[in-house]
C-alpha positions in Angstrom: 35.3 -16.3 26.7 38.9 -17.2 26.4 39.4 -20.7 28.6 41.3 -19.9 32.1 43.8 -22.7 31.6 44.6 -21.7 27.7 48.6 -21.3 27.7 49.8 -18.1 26.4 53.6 -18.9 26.1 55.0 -21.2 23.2 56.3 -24.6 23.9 60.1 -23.9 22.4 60.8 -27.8 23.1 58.2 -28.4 20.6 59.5 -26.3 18.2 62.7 -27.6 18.9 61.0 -31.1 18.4 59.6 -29.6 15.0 63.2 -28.3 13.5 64.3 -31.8 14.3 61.9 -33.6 11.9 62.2 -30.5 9.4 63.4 -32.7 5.8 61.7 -35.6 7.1 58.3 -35.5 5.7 57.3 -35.1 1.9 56.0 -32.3 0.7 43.4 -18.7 -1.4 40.9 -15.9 -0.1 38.6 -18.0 1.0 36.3 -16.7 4.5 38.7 -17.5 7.3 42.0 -17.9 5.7 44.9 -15.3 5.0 45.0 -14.2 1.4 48.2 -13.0 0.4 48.4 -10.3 -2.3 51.7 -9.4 -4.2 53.7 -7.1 -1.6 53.9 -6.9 2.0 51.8 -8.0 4.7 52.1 -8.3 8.3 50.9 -10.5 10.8 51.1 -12.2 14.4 51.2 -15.6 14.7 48.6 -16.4 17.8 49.6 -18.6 20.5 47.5 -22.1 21.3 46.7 -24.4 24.6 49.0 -27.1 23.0 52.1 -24.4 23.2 52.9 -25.2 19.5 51.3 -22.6 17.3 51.7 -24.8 14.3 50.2 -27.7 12.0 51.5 -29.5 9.3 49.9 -32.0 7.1 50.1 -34.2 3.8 47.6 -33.1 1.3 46.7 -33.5 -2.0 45.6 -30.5 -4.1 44.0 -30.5 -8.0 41.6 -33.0 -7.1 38.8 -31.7 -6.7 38.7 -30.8 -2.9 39.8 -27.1 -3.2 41.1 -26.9 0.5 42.7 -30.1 -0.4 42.4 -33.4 0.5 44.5 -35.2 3.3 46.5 -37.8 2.3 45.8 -41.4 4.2 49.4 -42.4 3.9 50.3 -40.0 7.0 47.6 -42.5 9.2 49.2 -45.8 7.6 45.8 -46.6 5.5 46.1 -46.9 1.8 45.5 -44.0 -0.2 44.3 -44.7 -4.0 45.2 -40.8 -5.0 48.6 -41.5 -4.2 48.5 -44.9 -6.3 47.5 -42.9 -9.4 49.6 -40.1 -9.1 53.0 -42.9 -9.0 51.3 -44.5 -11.7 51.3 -41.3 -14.0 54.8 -40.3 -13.0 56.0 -43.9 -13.8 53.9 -43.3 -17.4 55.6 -40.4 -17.8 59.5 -42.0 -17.3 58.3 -44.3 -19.7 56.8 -42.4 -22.2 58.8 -38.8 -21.7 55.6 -36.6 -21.3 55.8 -33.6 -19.8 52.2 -33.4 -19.7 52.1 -36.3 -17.6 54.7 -35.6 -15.6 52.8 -32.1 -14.8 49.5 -34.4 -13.7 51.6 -36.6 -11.8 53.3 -33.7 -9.6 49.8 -31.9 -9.4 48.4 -35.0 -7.8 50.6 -36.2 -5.3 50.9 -35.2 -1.6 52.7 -31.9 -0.7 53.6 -31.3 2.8 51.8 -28.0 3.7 52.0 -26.2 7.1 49.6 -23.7 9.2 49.5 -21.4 11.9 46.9 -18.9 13.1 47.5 -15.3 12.5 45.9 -12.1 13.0 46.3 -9.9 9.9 48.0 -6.5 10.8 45.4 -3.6 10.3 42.4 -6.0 10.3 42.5 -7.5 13.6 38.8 -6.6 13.9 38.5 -9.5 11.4 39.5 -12.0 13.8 42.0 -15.0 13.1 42.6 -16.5 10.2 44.8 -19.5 8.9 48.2 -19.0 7.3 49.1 -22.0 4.7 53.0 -21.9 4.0 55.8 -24.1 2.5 58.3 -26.0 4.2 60.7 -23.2 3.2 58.8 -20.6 5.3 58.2 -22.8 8.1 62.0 -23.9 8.8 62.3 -20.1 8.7 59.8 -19.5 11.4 61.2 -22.6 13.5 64.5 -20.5 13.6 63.5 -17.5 14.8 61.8 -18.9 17.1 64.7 -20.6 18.8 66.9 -17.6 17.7 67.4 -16.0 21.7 67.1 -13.3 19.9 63.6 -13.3 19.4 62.8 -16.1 21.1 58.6 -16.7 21.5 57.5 -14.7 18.3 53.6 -15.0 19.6 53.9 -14.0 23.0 50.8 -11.7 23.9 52.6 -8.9 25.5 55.9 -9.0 24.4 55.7 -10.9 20.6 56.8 -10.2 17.1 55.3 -9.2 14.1 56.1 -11.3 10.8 57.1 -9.2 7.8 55.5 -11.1 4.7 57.0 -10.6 1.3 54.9 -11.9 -1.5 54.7 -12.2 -5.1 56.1 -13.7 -8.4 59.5 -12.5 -9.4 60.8 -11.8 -13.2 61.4 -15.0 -15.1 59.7 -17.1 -12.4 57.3 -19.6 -12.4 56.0 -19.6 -9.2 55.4 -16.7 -6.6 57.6 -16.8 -3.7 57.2 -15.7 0.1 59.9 -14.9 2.4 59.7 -14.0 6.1 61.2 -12.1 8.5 60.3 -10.9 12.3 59.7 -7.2 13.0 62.6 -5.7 15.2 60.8 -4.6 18.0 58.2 -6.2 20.0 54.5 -5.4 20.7 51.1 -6.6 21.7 49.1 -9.2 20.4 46.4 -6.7 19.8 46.9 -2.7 19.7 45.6 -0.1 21.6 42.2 0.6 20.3 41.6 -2.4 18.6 38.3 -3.1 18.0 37.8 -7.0 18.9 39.2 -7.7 22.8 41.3 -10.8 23.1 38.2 -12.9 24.4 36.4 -12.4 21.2 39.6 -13.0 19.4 40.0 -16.4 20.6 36.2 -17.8 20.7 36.5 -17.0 17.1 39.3 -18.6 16.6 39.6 -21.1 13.4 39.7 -24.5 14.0 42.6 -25.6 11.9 42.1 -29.7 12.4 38.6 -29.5 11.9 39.7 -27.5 8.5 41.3 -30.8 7.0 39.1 -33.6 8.5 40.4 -37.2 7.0 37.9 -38.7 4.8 37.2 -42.4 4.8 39.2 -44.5 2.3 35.3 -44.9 0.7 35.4 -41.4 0.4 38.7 -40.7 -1.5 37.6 -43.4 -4.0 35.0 -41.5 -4.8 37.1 -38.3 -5.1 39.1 -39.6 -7.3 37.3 -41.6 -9.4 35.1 -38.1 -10.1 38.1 -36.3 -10.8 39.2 -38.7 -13.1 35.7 -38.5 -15.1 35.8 -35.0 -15.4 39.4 -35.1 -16.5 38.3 -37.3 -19.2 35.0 -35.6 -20.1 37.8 -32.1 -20.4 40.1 -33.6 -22.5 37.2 -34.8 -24.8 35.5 -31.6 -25.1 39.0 -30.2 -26.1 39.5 -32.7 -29.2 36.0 -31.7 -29.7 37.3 -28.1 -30.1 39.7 -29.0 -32.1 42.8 -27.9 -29.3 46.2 -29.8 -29.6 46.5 -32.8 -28.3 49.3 -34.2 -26.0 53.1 -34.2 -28.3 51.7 -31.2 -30.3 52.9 -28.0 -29.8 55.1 -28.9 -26.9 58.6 -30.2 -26.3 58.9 -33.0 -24.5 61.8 -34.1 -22.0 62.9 -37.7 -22.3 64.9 -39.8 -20.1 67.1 -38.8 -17.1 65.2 -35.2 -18.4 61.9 -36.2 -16.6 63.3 -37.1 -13.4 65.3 -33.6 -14.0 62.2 -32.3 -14.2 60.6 -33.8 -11.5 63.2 -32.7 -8.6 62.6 -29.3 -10.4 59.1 -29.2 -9.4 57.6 -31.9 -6.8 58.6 -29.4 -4.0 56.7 -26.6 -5.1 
């Protein structure tokens, strides 16, 4: 059963809180989370007992933890994944690889924020968790503080969030933008098939999602993706595949940092 003092208004002093520290910070289809497919989706961002709907954190990704891996740094403890990804992306100044630089930006902490949603036309599914870029989230901050809109995951009188997703001619990476529907509605429709009791007992714990492990425990996790890095890159000379400088040009100089602004946001 949902818990009689759970707030079902947003906390817009939070969110005001949030725009302020927006810059500030550095930067799937998997059971439970939202999985985006070229196009446009809708969804409703649900409302929380804190009053702020949404979670940011530091993680690392391509290392082995496929949810990804939460960077110490953000608790002031040392964090050895961060270490090595600086040390490639120093290498890589030194040296002009764009192979390294590549590692170096895959590794390091990206700044990645949540909410939970309910998925338009599968709301008998239950929440799930929406993973976004800073980009989308100072988008949702604005609207809202927009009075406009105002609390976009009100119950009975919310918005909708238009989501338009996919990778655009010439472009590297997919993009999403956001929007609010123009008119209100419900939280859940009439006739939906989960009531909003059920809807929150299920809903997914987003902390518990991205639990910090011990600074024991990233060791390990990177000093096991380092090995299989290595045992990769020796099966490909094995195979006979090109090695780093073949087949590639290479930026040098003031060209990697270029480079790096290019891409350490993605």
């Amino acid at each position: 059963m949902v818990k009689k003092n759970i707030v079902y208004k947003t906390n817009l002093e939070a969110i005001r809180a949030r725009k302020e520290k927006v810059g500030k910070t550095g930067k799937g289809g998997k059971k439970g989370y939202l999985n985006l497919k070229d196009g446009i989706s809708y969804v409703r961002i649900m409302p929380n007992e804190k009053g702020d709907p949404f979670y940011d954190m530091s993680l690392h990704y391509n290392v082995g933890v496929r949810s990804g891996l939460r960077c110490l740094r953000s608790i002031e403890k040392a964090c050895v994944v961060c270490d090595f990804g600086w040390d490639l992306y120093n290498e890589a100044k030194d040296s002009g690889s764009k192979k390294t630089l590549d590692r170096a930006r895959d590794i390091l902490p990206k700044q990645r924020y949540f909410a939970n949603v309910v998925e338009r036309g599968k709301e008998e599914e239950g929440s799930k968790i929406w993973g976004f870029s800073e980009t989308v989230y100072e988008s949702l901050i604005g609207f809202f503080l927009d009075p406009d809109y105002g609390d976009l995951a009100d119950i009975d009188q919310g918005f909708d969030i238009k989501i338009i997703y996919g990778k655009k001619k010439d472009e590297r990476f997919a993009t999403t933008t956001v929007s609010p529907r123009p008119k209100t509605s419900t939280l859940l429709p009439k006739g939906a098939k989960i009531t909003l009791e059920e809807l929150f007992d299920g809903v997914v714990d987003i902390e518990g999602q991205f639990v910090y492990k011990s600074e024991e425990e990233v060791e390990e996790v990177l000093q096991k993706f380092i090995q299989s890095q290595s045992e990769d890159e020796a099966s490909r000379n094995d195979d006979g595949e090109e090695g780093e400088g073949e087949g590639e040009e290479e930026p040098e100089g003031k060209d990697v940092e270029d480079a790096w602004n290019e891409t350490v946001a993605d």
